[in-house]
C-alpha positions in Angstrom: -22.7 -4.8 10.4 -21.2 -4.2 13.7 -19.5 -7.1 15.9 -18.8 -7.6 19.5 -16.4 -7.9 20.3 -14.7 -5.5 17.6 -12.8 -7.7 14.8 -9.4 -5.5 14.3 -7.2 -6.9 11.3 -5.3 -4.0 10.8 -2.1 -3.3 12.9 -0.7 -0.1 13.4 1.4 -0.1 9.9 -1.3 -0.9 7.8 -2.9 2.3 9.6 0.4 4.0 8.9 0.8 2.7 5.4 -2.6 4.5 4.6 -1.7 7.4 6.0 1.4 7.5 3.9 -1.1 7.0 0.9 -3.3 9.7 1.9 -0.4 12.0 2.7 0.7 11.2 -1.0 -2.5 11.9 -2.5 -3.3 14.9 -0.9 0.3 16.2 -1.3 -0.2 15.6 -5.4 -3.9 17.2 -5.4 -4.8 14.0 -7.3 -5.1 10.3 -6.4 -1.3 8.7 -7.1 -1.5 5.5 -4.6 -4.6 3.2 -3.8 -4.9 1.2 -1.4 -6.5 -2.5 -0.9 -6.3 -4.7 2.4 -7.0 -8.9 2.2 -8.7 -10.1 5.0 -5.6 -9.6 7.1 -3.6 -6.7 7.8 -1.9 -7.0 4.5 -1.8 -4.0 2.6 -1.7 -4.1 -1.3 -0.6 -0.7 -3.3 -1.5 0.3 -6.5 0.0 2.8 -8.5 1.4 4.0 -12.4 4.6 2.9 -13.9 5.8 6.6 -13.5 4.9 6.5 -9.6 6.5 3.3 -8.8 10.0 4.6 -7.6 8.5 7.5 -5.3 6.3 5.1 -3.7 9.2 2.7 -3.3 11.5 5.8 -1.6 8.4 6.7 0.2 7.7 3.4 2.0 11.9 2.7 2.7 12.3 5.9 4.1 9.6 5.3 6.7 11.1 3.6 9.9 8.1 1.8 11.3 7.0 0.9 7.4 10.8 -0.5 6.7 10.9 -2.5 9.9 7.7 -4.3 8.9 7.7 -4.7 5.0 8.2 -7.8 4.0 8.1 -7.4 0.2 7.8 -4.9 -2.7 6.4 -7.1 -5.4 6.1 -5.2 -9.1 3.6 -6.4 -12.1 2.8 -5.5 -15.3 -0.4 -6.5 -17.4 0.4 -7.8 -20.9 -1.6 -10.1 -23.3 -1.3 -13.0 -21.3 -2.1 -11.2 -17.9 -0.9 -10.5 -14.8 3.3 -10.6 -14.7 5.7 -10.3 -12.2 8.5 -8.4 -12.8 
């Protein structure tokens, strides 16, 4: 469903952070990075263990992602759920 006028949530970096996923993706022939937005222009990544630290040097080597990122935060799920590292 369209509306009028347009509802835009996302910003310009959460269009460049998906770009930067995409880029990923398509650069690894397989999907590394996915992607999840909340109802704001908040962008929420999702990757492996093994993937973590590119992604990291991937998103604070970008400029316009750096000056915007407010925080990396890592979890894990055990037994008990969800964890923050």
């Amino acid at each position: 469903m369209d509306t009028y006028p347009t509802i835009k949530y996302l910003n310009a970096t959460s269009h460049r952070i998906h770009s930067l996923v995409n880029g990923i993706n398509t650069e690894a022939a397989t999907e590394k990075v996915a992607y999840s937005n909340d109802a704001g222009c908040h962008v929420f990544l999702f990757t492996q263990k093994c993937d973590v630290a590119m992604l990291k040097e991937k998103l604070q080597t970008d400029e316009m992602i750096q000056d915007q990122l407010e925080k990396i935060l890592e979890t894990t799920i055990d037994e008990t759920g969800v964890v923050l590292i």
